[in-house]
C-alpha atoms as one frame of an Amber mdcrd trajectory, in Angstrom:
protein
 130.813  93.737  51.226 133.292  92.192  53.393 134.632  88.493  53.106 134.681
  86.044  55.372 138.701  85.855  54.842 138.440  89.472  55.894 136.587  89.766
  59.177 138.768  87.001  59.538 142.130  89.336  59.320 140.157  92.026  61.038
 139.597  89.864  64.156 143.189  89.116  64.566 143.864  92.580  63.728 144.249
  95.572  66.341 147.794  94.408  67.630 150.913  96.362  68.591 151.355  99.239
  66.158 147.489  98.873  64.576 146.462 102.378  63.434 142.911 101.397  65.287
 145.122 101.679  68.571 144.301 104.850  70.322 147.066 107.275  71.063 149.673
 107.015  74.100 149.689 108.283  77.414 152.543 108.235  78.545 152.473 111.730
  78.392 150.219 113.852  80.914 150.633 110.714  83.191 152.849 110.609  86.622
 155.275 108.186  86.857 154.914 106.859  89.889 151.008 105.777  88.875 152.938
 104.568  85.369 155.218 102.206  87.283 152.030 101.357  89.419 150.303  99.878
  86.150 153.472  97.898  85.316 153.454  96.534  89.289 150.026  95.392  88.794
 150.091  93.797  85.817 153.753  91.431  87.146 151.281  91.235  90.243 148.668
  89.448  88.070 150.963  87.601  86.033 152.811  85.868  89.099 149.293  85.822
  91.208 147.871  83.472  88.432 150.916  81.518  87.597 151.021  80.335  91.152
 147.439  80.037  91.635 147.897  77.261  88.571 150.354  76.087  90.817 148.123
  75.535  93.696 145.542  74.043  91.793 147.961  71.488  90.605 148.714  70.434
  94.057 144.982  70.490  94.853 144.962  73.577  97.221 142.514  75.416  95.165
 139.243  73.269  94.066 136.423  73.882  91.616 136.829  75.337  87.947 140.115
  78.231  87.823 140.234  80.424  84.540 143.688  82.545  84.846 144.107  86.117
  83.439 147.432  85.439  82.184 148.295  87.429  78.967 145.669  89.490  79.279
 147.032  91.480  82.281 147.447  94.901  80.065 143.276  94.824  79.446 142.731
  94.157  83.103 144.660  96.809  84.305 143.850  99.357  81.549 140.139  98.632
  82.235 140.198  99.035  85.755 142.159 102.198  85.669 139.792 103.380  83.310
 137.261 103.267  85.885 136.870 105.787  89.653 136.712 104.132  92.973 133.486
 104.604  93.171 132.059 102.671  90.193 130.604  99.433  90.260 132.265  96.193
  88.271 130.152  92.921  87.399 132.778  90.112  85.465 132.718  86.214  84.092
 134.650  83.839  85.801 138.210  85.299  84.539 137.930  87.732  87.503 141.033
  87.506  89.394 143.109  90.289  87.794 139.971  92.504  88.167 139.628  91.661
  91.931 143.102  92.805  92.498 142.740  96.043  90.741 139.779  96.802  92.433
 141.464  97.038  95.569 140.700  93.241  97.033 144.004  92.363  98.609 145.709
  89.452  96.525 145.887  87.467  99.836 142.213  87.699 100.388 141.804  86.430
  97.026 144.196  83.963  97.527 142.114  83.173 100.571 138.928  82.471  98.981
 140.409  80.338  95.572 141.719  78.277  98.605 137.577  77.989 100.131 139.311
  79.154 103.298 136.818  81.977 105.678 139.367  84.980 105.405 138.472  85.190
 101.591 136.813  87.970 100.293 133.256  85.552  99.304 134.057  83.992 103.072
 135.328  80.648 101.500 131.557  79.916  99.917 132.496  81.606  96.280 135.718
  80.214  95.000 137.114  81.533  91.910 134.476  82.204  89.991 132.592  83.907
  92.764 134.606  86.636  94.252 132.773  89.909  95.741 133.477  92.956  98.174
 130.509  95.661  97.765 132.805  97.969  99.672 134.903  97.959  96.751 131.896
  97.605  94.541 133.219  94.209  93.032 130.030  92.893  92.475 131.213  89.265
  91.663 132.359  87.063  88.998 129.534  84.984  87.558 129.625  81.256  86.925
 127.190  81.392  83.866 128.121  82.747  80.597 126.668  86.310  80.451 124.857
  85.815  83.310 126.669  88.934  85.002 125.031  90.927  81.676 121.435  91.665
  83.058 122.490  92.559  86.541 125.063  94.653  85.324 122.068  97.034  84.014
 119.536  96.752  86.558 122.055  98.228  88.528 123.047 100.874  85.874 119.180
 101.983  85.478 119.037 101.721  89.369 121.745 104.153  89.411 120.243 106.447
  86.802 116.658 106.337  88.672 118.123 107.857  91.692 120.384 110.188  89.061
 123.385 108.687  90.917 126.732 109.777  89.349 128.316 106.969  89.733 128.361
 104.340  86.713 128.578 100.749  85.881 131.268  98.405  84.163 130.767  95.006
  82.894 133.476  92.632  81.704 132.679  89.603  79.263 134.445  87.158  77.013
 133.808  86.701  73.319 131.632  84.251  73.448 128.676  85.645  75.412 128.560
  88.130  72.523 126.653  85.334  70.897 124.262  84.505  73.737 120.885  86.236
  74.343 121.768  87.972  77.717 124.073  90.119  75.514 121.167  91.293  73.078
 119.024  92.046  75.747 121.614  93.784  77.907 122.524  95.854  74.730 119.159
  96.757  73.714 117.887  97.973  76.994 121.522  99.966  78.101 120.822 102.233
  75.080 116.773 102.057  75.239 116.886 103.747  78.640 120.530 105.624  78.306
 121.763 103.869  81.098 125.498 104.545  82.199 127.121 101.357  81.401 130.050
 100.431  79.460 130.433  96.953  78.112 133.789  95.516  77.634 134.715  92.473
  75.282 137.858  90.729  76.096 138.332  88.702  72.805 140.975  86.069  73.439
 140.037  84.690  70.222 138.402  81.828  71.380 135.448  80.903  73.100 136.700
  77.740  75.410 137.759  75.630  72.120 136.121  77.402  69.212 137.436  80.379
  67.164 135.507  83.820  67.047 135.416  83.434  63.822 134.222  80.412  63.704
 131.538  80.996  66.520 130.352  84.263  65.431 128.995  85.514  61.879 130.141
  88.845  63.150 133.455  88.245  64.335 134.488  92.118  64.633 132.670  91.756
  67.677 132.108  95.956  68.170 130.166  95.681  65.740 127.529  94.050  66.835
 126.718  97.108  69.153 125.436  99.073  65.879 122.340  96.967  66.112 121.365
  98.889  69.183 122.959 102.509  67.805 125.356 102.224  70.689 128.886 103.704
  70.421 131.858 101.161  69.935 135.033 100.826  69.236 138.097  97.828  69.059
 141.503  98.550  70.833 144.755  96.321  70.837 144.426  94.651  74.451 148.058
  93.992  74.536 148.626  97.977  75.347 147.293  98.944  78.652 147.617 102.896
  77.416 145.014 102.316  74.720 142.260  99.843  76.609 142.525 102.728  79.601
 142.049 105.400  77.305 139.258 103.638  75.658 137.447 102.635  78.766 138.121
 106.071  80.560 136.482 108.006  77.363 133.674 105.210  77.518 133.407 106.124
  81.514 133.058 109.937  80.830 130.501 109.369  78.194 128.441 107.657  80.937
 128.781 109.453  83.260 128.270 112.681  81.636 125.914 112.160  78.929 124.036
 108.906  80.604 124.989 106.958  77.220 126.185 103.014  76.953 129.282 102.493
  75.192 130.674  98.991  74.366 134.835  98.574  73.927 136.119  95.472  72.138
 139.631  94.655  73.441 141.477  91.909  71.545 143.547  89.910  73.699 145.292
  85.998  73.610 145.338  83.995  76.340 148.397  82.495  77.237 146.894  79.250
  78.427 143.913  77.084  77.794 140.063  78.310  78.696 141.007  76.490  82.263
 143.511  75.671  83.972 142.891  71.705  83.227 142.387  72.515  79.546 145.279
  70.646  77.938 144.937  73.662  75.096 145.632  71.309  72.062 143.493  73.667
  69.647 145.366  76.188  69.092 147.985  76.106  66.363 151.183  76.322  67.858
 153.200  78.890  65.922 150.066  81.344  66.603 150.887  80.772  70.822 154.034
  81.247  69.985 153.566  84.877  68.070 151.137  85.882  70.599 153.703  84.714
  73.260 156.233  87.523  71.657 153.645  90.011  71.923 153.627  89.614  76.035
 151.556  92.838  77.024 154.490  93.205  79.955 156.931  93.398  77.757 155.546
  95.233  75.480 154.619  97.983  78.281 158.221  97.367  79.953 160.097  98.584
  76.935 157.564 101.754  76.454 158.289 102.825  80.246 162.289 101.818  79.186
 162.133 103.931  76.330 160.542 107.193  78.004 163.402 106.940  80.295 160.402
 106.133  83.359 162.092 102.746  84.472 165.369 101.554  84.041 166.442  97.837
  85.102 167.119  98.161  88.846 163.827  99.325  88.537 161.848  96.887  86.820
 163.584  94.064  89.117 162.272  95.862  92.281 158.785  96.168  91.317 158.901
  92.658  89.902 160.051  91.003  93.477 158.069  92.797  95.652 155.357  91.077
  93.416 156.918  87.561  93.861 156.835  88.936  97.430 153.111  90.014  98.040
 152.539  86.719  96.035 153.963  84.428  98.448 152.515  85.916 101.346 149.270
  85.521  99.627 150.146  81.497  99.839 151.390  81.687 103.232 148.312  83.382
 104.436 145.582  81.514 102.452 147.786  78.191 104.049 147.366  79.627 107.205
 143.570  80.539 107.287 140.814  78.394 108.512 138.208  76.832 106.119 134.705
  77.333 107.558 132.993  75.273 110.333 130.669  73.057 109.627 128.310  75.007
 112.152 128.528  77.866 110.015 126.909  76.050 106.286 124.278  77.859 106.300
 125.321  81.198 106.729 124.473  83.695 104.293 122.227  81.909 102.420 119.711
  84.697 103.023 120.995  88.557 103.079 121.269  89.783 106.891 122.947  92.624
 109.281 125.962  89.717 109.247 126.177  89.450 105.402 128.551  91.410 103.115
């Protein structure tokens, strides 16, 4: 039987050259869609550096949780995933909004409360949502997004849709009954739903390990017979691979799967979380793992982006970033006439 000390090592395990980590590829893959991945993951990093920015100079109200450091999962899980599928998330939801297709300047739009965001100025940051990109929203309550997630996975398998479902969560709504329930039923009625864990390691202030009595969290899918599996969330390769197998499975064979991606944050759970928890030398080492930079030098060394390169992609980011600003700035908040809008679902709703 397993110690405490080494679920312990096992939850801070699965990091850059893990044997757990699933195979590259880098190989089979185009480059332009491999220099893509590394333009949307600078993209997220600079799109939630200055959104921290914003809220400093109060531009951006309300609660703001930032992706940063966990760009590689975002993008990896999103790739992972067709055009077609639908994507319920927490609060953390930025990143995902962007990969989905949301314009970072709509986005933008709508952490500002301004009517050219993508929630109409009425959902903030932890409320984003375009059904025509099947963004189905980021949800406010932990694991609240859980139970919708598969009512709309068995909705899609009543009407044998082929189309499947994805739901993001943190670690800490593993511990939470949503999660049980969501679990339970996903593999009860074979529904086509894959779960994804990002485990930052901490659930606002507390350690996994010190929150959960299972802190391999993957695990905790065996209690339902589901297929799982934990992948290094620093390497984009590995969390698509592991969600696009996951997808397939779903899709295919109508089966849930559940993918445990371990991940750091760079900052605190918030952005007004003065992060005084966390050991410093551990920020720092996770700091030197930087998923960028780790996925920088594997493009480097496959000879699939060279400086002039890297510096292009990076300030075209900067780029789309500021205009983001410029046109949130710009953009009207809504009328005071309009409050009650879309309170009810109509023809004018979205």
């Amino acid at each position: 039987m397993e110690t405490r000390q080494q679920r312990k090592a096992a939850a801070q395990g699965a990091g850059p050259g893990d044997p757990r980590s699933p195979a590259s590829l880098l190989e089979g893959t185009d480059r332009e869609t491999l220099l893509n991945y590394y333009y949307q993951m600078v993209l997220i990093r600079y799109f939630e550096e200055k959104a921290g920015e914003m809220y400093t100079r109060a531009r951006i109200g309300g609660y703001c949780h930032l992706n940063l450091g966990e760009e590689a999962t975002v993008v990896g899980f999103c790739a992972g995933l067709e055009a077609d599928d639908y994507v319920y998330t927490n609060y953390r939801e930025h990143g995902y909004a962007i990969c989905r297709g949301i314009s970072p300047a709509v986005v933008m739009a709508e952490l500002f409360g301004k009517k050219t965001g993508c929630s109409r100025g009425r959902g903030g940051s932890m409320h984003l949502f375009d059904l025509k990109r099947r963004f189905m929203g980021g949800y406010g309550i932990v694991g609240g997004q859980l139970p919708l997630a598969v009512g709309a996975a068995f909705a899609l398998a009543y009407r044998g849709a082929r189309e499947i479902v994805a739901c993001q969560m943190g670690d800490g709504t593993t511990n939470g009954g949503p999660f049980h329930e969501s679990l339970n039923l996903a593999k009860l009625y074979r529904l086509p739903v894959v779960f994804l864990i990002v485990n930052n390691q901490y659930g606002m202030g507390t350690r996994v390990d010190q929150g959960s009595a299972v802190p391999d969290l993957y695990r905790k899918a065996c209690a339902y017979d589901m297929r799982s599996e934990r992948v290094d969330g620093t390497d984009l390769l590995a969390v698509l691979e592991a969600v696009r197998t996951a997808a397939r499975i779903a899709r295919e064979e109508r089966e849930p799967s559940l993918i445990e991606a371990v991940s750091y944050r760079f900052r605190g759970h918030s952005v007004v979380d003065p992060d005084r928890y966390r050991p410093e030398d551990e920020v720092r080492r996770w700091r030197e793992r930087d998923p960028i930079l780790l996925y920088a030098t594997r493009l480097k060394e496959a000879g699939l982006m060279d400086e002039a390169t890297r510096q292009e992609l990076e300030t075209r980011a900067q780029q789309e970033v500021e205009e983001a600003v410029r046109f949130a700035e710009e953009s009207e908040f809504p009328s005071v006439e309009e409050l009650y809008d879309f309170v009810y679902a109509g023809e004018g709703g979205r």
